[in-house]
N, C-alpha and C positions, 0 to 999 in steps of 0.2 A: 504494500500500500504506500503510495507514494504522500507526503507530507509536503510536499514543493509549492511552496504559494504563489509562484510567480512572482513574486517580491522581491527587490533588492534596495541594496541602500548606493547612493551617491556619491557614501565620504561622508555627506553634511549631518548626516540622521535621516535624513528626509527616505521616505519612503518613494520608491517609483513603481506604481502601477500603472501596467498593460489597460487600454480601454474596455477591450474584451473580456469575460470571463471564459476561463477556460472548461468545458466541459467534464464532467466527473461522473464517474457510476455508483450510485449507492451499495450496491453488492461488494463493493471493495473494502467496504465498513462494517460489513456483518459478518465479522467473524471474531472470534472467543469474546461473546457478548461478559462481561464483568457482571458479581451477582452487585447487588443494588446497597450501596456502603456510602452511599453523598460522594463517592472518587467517578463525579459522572465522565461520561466519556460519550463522544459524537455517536459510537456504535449505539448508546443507549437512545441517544434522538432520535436515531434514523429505525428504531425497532419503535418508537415508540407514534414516528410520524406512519410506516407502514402498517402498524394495526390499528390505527383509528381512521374513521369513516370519512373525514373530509379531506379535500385533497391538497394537498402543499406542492409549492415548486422545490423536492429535494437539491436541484444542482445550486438554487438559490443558493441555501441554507448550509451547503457544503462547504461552497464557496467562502458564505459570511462565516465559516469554522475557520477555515483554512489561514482568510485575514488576519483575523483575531489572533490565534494560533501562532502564527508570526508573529508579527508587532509585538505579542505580551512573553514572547522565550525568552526564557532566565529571570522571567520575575515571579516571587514566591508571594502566596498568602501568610500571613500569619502561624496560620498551623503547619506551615511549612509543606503543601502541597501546591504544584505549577499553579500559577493563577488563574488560567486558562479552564480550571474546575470549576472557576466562579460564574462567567455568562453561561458556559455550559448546562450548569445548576439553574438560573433564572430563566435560560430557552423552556428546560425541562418543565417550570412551576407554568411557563407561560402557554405550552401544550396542554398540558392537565384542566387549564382555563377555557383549551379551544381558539387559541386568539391566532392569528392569518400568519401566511408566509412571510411579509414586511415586519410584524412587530417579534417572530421570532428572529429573524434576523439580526435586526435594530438588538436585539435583548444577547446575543452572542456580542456585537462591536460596542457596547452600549460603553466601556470604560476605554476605549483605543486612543478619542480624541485625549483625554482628560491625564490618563497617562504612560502613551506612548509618542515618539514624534508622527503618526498617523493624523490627517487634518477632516476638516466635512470635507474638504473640496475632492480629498481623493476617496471618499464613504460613496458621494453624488455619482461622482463619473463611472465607478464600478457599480452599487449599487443603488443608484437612482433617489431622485426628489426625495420621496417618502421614510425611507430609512434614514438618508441623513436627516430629515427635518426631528421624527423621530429621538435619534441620538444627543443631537442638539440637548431637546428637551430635556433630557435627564442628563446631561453634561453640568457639574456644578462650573459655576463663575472663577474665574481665576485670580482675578485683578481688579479690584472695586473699592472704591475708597469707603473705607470700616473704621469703627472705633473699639467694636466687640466683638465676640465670636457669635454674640447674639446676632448679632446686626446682620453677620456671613448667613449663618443659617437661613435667617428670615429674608434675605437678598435669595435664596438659591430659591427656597419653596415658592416664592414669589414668583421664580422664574419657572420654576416647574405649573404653577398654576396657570400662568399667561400662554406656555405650550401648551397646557394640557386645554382650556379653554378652545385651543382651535383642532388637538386632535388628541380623544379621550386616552388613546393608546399610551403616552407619554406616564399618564400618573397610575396606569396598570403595571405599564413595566418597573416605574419606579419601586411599585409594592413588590412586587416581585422580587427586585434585586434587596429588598429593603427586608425581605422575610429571611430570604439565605446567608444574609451578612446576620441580622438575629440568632439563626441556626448554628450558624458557626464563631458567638461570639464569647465563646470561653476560651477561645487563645488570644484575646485582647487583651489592654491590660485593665486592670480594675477602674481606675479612674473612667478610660474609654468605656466600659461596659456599660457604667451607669449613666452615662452621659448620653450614648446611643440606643439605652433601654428608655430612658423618663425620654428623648427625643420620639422616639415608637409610640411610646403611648399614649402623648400631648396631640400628635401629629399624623401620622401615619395609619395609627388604628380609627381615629375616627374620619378620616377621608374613604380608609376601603369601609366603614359603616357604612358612610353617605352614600359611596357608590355600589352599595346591597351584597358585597365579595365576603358571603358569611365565615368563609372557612378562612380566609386570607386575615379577616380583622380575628376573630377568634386568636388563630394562631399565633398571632404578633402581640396580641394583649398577654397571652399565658407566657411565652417566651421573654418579653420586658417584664411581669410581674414576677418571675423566678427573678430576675437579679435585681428587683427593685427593694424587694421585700423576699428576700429566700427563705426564711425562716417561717411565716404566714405559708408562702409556698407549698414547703415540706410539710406542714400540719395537714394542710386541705389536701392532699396528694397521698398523706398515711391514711386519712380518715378514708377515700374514696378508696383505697385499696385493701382497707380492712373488711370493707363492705363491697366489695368487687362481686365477690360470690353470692351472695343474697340479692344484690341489685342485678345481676345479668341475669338470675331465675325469676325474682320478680316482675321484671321486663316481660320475660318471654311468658308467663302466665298472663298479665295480661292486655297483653299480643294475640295469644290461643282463645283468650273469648272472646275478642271484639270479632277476630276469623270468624270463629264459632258463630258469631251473631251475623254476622252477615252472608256467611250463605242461605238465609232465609230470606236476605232483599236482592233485589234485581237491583243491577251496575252495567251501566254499558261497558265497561269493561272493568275485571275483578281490581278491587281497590291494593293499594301497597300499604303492607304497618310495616313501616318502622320504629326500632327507641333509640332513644339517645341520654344521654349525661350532660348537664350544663358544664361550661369548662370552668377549670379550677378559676378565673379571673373571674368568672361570672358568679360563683359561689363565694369567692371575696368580698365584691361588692357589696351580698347580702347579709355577708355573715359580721364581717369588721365595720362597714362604713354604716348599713341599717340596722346595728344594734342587733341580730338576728341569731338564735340557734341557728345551728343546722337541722336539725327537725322543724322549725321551722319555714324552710328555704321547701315552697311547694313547690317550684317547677326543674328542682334538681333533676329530677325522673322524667320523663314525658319519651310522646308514643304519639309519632305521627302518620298520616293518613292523606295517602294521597288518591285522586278520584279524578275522572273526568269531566265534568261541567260544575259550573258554582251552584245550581239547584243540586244537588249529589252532595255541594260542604255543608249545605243547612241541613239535610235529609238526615250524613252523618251526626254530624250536632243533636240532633235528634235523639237518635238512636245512642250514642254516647250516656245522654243525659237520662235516656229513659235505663240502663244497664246500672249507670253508677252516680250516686249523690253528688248532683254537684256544690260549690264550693260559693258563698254568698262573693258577689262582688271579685268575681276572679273570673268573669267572662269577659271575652276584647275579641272584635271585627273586623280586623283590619283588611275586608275585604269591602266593603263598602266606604271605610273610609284608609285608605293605605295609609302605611309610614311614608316622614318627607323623603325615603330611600329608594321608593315603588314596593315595598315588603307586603305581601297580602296575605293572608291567611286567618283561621278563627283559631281562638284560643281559650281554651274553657279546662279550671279546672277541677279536680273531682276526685271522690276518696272510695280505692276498692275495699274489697273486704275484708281486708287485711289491714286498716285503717290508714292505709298509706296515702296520703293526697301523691297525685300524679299530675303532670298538665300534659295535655292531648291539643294539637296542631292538626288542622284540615286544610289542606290545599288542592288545587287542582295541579297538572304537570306544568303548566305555562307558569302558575305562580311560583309551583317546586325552582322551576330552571331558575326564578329572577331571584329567590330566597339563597340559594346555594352562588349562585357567580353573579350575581346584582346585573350593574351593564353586561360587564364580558360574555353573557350569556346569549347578548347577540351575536356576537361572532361564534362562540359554541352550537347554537342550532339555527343563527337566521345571514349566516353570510356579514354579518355587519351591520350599522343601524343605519336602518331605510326613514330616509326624510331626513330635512333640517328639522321640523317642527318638532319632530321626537327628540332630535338632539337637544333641542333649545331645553325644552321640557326635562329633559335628565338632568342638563350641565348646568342650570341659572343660578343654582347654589356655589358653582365657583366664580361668576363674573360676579355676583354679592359679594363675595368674599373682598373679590379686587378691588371693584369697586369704595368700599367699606374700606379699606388700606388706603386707598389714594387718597382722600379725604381727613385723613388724618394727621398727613405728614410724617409718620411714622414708620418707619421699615417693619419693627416687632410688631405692631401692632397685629400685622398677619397672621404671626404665632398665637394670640392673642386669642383671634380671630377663630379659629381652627379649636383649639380646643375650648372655648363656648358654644359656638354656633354651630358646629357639628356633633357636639355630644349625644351620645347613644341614647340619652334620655330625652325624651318629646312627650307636649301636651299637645292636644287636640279639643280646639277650643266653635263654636257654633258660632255663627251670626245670627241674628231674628229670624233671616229668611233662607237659615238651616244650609249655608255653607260650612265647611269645615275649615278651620284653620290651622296648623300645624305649626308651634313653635316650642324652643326650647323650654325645660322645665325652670320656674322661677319666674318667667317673663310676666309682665305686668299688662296693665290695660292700654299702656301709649305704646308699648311695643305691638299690642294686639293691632291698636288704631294705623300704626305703622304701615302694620302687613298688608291691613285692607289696600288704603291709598297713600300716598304722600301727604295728600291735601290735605287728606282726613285727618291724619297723626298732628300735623301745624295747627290746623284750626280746634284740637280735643279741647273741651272744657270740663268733661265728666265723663263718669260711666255709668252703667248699670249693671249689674251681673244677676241675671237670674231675676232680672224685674226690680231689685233692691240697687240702692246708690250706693259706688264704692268709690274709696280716694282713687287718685293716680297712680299709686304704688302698692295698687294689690293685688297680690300673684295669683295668677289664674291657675284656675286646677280643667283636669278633662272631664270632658261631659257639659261644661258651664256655659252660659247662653251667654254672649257679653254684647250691650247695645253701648257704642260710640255718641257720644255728645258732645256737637260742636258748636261752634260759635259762625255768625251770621255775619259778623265784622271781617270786612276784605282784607286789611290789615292785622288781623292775627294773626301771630306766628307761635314758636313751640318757645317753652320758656327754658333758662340757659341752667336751673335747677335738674330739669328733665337729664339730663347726659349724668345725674348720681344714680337716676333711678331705675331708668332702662336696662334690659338685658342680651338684648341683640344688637350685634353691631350693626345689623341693616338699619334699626330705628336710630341707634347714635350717629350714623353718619349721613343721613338725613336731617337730623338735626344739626349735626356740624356744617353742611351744607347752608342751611338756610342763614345761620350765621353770618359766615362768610360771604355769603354774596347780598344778605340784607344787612349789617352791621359792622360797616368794616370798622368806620369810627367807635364805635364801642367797646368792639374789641381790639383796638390798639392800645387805647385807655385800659380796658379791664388785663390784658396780657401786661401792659408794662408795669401797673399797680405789681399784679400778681411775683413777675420776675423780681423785682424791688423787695417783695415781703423775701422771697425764699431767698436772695441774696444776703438782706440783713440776718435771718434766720440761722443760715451758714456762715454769718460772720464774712461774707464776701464784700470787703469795702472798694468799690472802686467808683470812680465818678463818670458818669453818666455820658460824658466823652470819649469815656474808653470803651464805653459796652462794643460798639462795632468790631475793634477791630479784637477784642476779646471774645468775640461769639463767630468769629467770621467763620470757622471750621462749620458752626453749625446752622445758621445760614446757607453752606452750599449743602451740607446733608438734607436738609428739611428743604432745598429747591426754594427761597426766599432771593427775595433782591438787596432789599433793605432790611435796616432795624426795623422798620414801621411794619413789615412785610411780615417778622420775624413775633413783634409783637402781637398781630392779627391772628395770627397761626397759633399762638399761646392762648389768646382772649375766646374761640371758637372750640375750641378742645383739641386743636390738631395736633400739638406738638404735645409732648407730657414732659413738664419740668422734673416733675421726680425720678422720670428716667435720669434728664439727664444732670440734675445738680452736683449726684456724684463726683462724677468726672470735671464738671465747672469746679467743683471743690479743690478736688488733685489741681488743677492744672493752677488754679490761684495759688494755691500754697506754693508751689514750686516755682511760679515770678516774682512770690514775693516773700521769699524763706527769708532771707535776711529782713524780713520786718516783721516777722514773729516774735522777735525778743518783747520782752515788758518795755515802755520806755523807763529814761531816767524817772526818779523819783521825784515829785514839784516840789520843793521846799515852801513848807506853809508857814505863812504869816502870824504871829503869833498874835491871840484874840485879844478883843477889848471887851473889856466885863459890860453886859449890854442884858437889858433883859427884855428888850423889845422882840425878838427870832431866836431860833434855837441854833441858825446861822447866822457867824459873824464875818464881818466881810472885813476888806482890808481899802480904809478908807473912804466907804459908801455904806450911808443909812438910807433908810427911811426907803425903801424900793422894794418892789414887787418882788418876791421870790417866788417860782414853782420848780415838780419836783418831775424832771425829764423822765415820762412812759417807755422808753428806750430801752430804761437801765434800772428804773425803780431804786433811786438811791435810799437804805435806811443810815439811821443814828449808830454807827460802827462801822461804817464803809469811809474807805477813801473818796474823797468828793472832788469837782473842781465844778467851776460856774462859768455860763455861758450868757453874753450879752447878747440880748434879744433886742430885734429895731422893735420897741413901743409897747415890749409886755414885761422886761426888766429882765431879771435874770434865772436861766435854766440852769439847778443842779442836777450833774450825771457824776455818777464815779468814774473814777479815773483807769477804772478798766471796760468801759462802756468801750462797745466798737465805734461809733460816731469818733469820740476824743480821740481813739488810736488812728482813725482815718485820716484828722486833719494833722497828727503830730508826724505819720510819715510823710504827707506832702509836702510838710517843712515849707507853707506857704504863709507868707510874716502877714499879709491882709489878714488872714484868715486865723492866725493865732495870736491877735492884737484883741482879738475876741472873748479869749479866754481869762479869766481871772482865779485866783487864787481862792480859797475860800475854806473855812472849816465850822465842825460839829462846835456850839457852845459846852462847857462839863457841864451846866446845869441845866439840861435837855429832858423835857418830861413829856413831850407830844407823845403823839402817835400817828402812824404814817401809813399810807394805803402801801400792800405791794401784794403780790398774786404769785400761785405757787402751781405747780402741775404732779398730781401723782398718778403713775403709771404702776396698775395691777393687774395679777389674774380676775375675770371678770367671776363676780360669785353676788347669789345673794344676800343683802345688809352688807356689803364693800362699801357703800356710803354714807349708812348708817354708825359702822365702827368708823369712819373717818372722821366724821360730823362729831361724835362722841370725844374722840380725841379733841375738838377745836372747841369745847363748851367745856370740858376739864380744863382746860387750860384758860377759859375767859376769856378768848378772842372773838371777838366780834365780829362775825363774817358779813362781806359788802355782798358778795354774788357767788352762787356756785352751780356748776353745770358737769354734766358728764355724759360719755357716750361711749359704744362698744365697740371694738375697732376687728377688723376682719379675723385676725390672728388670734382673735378669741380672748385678749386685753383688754383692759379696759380703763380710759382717762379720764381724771377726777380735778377740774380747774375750779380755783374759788380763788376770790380776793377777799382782803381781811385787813385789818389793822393791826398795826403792832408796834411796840417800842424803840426797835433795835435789831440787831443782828446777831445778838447774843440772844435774846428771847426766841428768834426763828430759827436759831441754831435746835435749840433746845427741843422745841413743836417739829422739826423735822427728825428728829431722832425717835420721838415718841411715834411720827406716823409711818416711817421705817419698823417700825416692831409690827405694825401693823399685820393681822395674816394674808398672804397674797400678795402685798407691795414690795415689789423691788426697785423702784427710783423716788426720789422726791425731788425736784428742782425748782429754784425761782423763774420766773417769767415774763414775760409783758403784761400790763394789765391792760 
C-alpha cells in the first residue's frame, strides 16, 4: 500500500500540491483491519464508509487521508500516539452522525492549516470551495490583539459561530473534534484538563443541546464532569454499578409487559421498547444541585417507545397510563409544543409494581432520528437540509447569539452568552391567544415581552400572569398565561434598570440597542459619572486629560473612536467596567509605582486654645468648616484642609486619594490650596462616617449587627443591605461617632460577629 501523497516540500516548508488528485483504490486499505482500541486507522473509515447505506466519494476521502497524513508526520499527540489518530478519530464520530463526503473530509484536514505549513489556498485547489471554507471554520485565530486568554477563547467561538451561521457543518465538526480531545484528555496536564473540561461544559455541551446531538452533548457533559468534580463522579458511577444488576432486570420486566400489552392493539407497524439510564451528569444535576436523593431522581430508569404516527404516541400514552399509576404533575408534551432544540416526544411518569417510579418516552421515528443526532440527522436520513427557510428556522439561535455580542462591545460577552441562553433548562410560557413561548428558566416578564416583539419589550409597563398583576421581575414558571402591558406613549422606551433584571441576552441587547441609538447624551454622562466612581473606588487618581491616552488600548478593543465614544459604550451596558478595572488597576500601578510611597509627613501647626470648633486652624477663625465624603475624616485621623471658592474649608485626611492626587502632581496653583490644620485635645463632637460589612448571608445577620450598634450607643443615621450572587451578603449603615479609637473598638466587636469576615470604613 503505497502512503505517497504526492506532496513535496520547496526548501521553504511550503507544501506543493499537484492540481489533480490522484486516483486511489479502496481495496488497498482493507487489509488486517485493527480491533477497535481509539489507535483509529483509515482501514477502519473505509470498512466503516462501505457498510453503511449512503454513499461517499471514497477516492475523496482517501485523498483528504493521505494530505493530512503528510503534513502532520513526526508530530505526536500527547499520549504519545502519530497525530494523524486524531482527524482520523473525529472523521470516524463524524460517520456514526451520517454527515457527507465534504464534512468528513474537512474533519481528517481540519488541524493542517492551524498546525502544519499546509494553507486554505492549497485545501481549495485540491479539495474544492466547501472543505476549505469548512476548515476555515474550525481553524482557531492566530494573531489578534488580546488582553486575556479569555478574550482568545471568546474571539475563536465567535468565529466558529459566524462560520457556523453560514454552514451548520462547521460547529458539528467542531463537536466532534471537541469530544475526542475530551476522550483522550488524561494525558494533559492537570491544569489543561480543567480548563478544557469547565470550557466543555460552559460551551460546547450546551451548543450540541441546542443543536438536539443527544449523545454528543451527553457525552461531553459526563466526560468534563469526571474531571471537574471526580470524586461526585466516582460516587454516582459506584452507586449505578452497584445497582447494574437489578436495574438491567428491572428494565427488561418492564419492557416484557408493555410487549405483552401490546400485542392486543393494532400498530401499523410493531412498536420498538427501548431502556435506558440517565447519565451520570444528569443524575448530578439532580442529586447535588436539586437537593435530591437518588430515590428520588424518577426519571433515572425510563423505557422508550417508539411508533409510527403521532395518533399511535397519545394511543401509547394511553395504554401506559391505563397499565401503570401515573405520577401527579410529571406529564410533558413536547410534541405539540417542542423544545427551543426541535426535541418532540411525550413524557409521563409512572410507578410499577415494584414501587419503582420509571419515566417512559413516546416518539415516533422522525422525532427518534431528530432526538438522537438533533440537525445532523438530516444529513443521516435526508441528504442535507432542504430549504433556506428550515435553515433559518434551526440556526436563529446563533445569529441571536451574535447578534447579542455585537451590541455589547464585549468579546466575552459571547461566553457569557452560551452558557445562559442555551442552557438545557427551558420554560414554556403561553400568550392569551395560546402561543407558546420558549425561554430560558428564571426569565422574567420583559424578557417574555422581549421575545414576543421589540416594540413590545420598549413600550412594557406591566404584566399579568395568569389574569393577576405581576412586577417586572417575576420569573415565569411553564404552563403560565402571561399578558404584556404596554404603554400608548410613542416615546416610551425600556428603562436602563431593566438590563439588572433581564435574563436573556436577546432582551439585554435590545435594550442596549435602544440606548444607544436613542441616548447617546445620557449615556456619555451616565458612562463617564460611572468610570469616575470605579476609578476613585480603585484608588485610580488620574486627571481627566489623561483618560484618552490611558484607555486608548481599550478604545481600539471595544471598536470606539473617542473618549465620548468610549463613555456611551459604558453608559448603555456595552462595555463592563468590572471586567475591565482589573487590569486599568495593574496597568496604573505600574506608571505610577514610584508614587505609591506615603508622602512626607505635613508638619502641623501647633493649636490655639479656641473653643469655638473642635478644628483649629493656623491663622483663620470664624469660617465654614465641613467634613470631605471622600475620606470621612474622624477625631484621631491625620487631617489637612482644603480651601473651597465660597463654602470655606474641606477637611480630608491626609491619606485620602484626592490629597495624594494633587501632592504627586506637585502642581504649586493647586497646592497653595491646601492648608495645614489639626484635631483640638478638647474634642467632644460626634461625627457622621459609614462602614460596610461583608458576611455569609444567614438569617438575623442584621439583627446581631444592629445589636452590636445599640450595645454600644451608637446612633445609627441609615442602614441598608443586600444579597450578592456568591451567596454574601453586604450590611452599609452610617452612624455617629466620636473618634477612631471608638470605631476601632465597634469594629472589633462586629468582626466577632458569626459569619463576618470584613468590616471596613466607606463613603457615606
Amino acid at each position: 500500500m503505497s502512503t505517497d501523497m504526492n506532496l513535496s516540500d520547496n526548501g521553504s516548508g511550503d507544501l506543493i500540491i499537484p492540481d489533480t488528485a490522484v486516483p486511489v483504490d479502496p481495496e488497498d486499505y482493507l487489509k488486517d483491519i485493527p480491533d477497535y482500541d481509539d489507535n483509529f486507522t483509515i482501514e477502519m473509515l473505509i470498512q466503516k464508509i462501505l457498510t453503511d447505506d449512503k454513499q461517499y466519494d471514497l477516492s475523496k476521502i482517501i485523498s483528504a487521508y493521505e494530505f493530512a497524513a503528510k503534513a502532520h508526520e513526526g508530530q505526536k499527540r500527547s499520549s504519545g500516539q502519530a497525530y494523524i489518530i486524531h482527524p482520523l478519530a473525529v472523521a470516524y464520530i463524524l460517520l456514526e452522525l451520517g454527515m457527507d463526503t465534504d464534512t468528513i473530509c474537512a474533519a481528517l484536514l481540519h488541524d493542517v492549516v492551524e498546525d502544519t505549513p499546509a494553507t486554505l489556498d492549497d485545501l481549495k485547489k485540491r479539495f474544492g470551495q466547501d472543505v476549505a471554507m469548512l476548515v476555515d471554520g474550525v481553524t482557531k485565530l492566530s494573531k489578534i490583539p488580546i488582553f486575556t486568554k479569555e478574550e482568545q477563547q471568546a474571539e475563536n467561538i465567535r468565529k466558529i459561530l459566524l462560520a457556523m451561521s453560514q454552514d451548520i457543518r462547521v460547529m458539528i465538526i467542531k463537536l466532534c473534534d471537541r469530544l475526542h480531545n475530551m476522550r483522550t484528555l488524561k494525558y494533559r496536564p492537570l491544569d489543561k484538563q480543567r480548563n478544557t473540561a469547565l470550557e466543555t461544559m460552559n460551551i460546547y455541551a450546551p451548543i450540541a443541546h441546542r443543536l438536539g446531538i443527544r449523545a454528543v452533548k451527553e457525552e461531553l457533559e459526563d466526560l468534563a464532569f469526571h474531571y471537574l468534580d471526580p470524586f461526585a463522579y466516582s460516587e454516582i458511577e459506584h452507586i449505578l454499578e452497584n445497582k447494574k444488576e437489578k436495574r438491567e432486570a428491572f428494565i427488561e420486566i418492564i419492557k416484557s409487559r408493555i410487549a405483552q400489552r401490546f400485542k392486543s392493539e393494532e400498530f401499523a407497524e410493531p412498536p420498538q421498547i427501548e431502556g435506558r439510564v440517565k447519565s451520570i451528569y444528569g443524575i448530578y444535576k439532580k442529586i447535588f444541585l436539586h437537593h435530591k436523593n437518588i430515590d428520588e431522581i424518577y426519571d433515572k430508569y425510563a423505557v422508550r417507545i417508539i411508533v409510527t404516527t403521532i395518533a399511535e404516541c397519545y394511543n401509547v400514552l394511553g395504554l401506559i397510563h391505563d397499565m401503570f399509576r401515573p405520577l401527579p404533575n410529571r406529564f410533558k408534551d413536547y410534541i405539540s409544543t417542542p423544545k427551543s432544540n426541535m426535541y418532540q416526544s411525550l413524557h409521563t411518569t409512572v410507578l410499577g409494581r415494584e414501587g419503582i417510579p420509571f419515566e417512559v418516552q413516546i416518539r415516533t421515528w422522525d422525532m427518534h432520528e431528530t432526538a438522537e443526532y438533533g440537525i445532523a440527522a438530516h444529513w443521516k436520513y435526508k441528504e442535507g437540509i432542504q430549504g433556506k427557510d428550515k435553515m433559518e428556522q434551526r440556526l436563529a439561535w446563533v445569529r441571536q447569539v451574535i447578534e447579542a455580542q455585537q451590541t455589547s462591545d464585549d468579546v466575552e460577552e459571547i461566553v457569557r452568552i452560551i452558557k445562559t441562553d442555551l442552557a438545557p433548562e427551558d420554560i414554556v410560557v403561553m400568550t392569551p391567544k395560546g402561543m407558546s413561548v420558549c425561554l430560558p428558566v428564571n426569565s422574567t416578564v420583559i424578557d417574555f415581552a422581549y421575545r414576543i416583539h421589540t416594540e413590545i419589550g420598549h413600550k412594557t409597563v406591566g404584566a399579568k400572569v395568569d389574569g393577576r398583576i405581576v412586577p417586572l421581575d417575576y420569573k415565569l414558571r411553564t404552563g403560565e398565561i402571561c399578558e404584556i402591558l404596554t404603554s400608548k406613549d410613542p416615546d416610551k422606551g425600556p428603562n436602563r434598570a431593566w438590563l439588572n433584571i433581564v435574563r436573556t441576552n436577546e432582551a439585554r441587547s435590545k435594550i442596549r440597542s435602544w440606548f444607544k441609538k436613542e441616548r447617546r447624551e445620557e449615556n456619555v454622562i451616565e458612562g463617564k459619572a460611572e468610570l469616575e466612581r470605579e476609578f476613585k473606588r480603585h484608588r485610580i487618581n488620574l486627571d481627566e486629560s489623561e483618560y484618552a491616552a490611558f484607555l486608548e488600548d481599550d478604545f481600539k478593543r471595544h471598536n470606539c473612536e473617542t473618549l465620548d465614544d468610549f463613555y456611551a459604550s459604558i453608559g448603555y451596558g456595552g462595555v463592563l467596567l468590572s471586567k475591565m478595572i482589573p487590569r486599568l488597576k495593574d496597568k496604573y500601578e505600574k506608571l505610577h509605582a514610584h508614587e505609591n510611597d506615603e508622602p512626607s509627613v505635613i508638619p502641623l501647626i501647633q493649636p490655639k486654645s479656641s473653643s469655638k470648633s473642635s478644628i483649629i486652624l493656623d491663622r483663620i477663625d470664624d469660617i465654614a468648616v465641613k467634613f470631605a465624603q471622600c475620606c470621612n475624616p474622624l477625631p484621631g485621623d491625620d487631617i489637612v484642609g482644603f480651601i473651597t471658592r465660597g463654602h470655606g474649608i474641606s477637611v480630608h485626611t491626609t491619606s485620602c486619594t484626592n490629597y495624594k492626587a494633587v501632592l504627586s502632581r506637585n502642581d504649586p496653583s493647586e497646592l497653595n490650596r491646601w492648608c495645614e490644620i489639626q484635631w483640638s485635645d478638647n474634642s467632644n463632637s460626634q461625627l457622621q462616617t459609614s462602614f460596610e460589612v461583608t458576611a455569609v448571608d444567614r438569617v438575623g445577620l442584621v439583627y446581631d449587627i444592629t445589636a452590636v450598634l445599640l450595645e454600644a450607643r451608637v446612633p445609627i443615621i441609615h442602614s441598608a443591605s443586600r444579597v450578592m450572587k456568591n451567596g454574601n451578603a453586604i450590611f452599609e449603615c452610617t452612624i455617629l461617632i466620636s473618634g477612631t479609637e471608638q470605631l476601632k473598638n465597634l469594629f472589633d466587636k462586629l468582626r466577632k460577629v458569626r459569619g463576618v469576615f470584613s468590616v471596613d470604613r466607606s463613603a457615606i
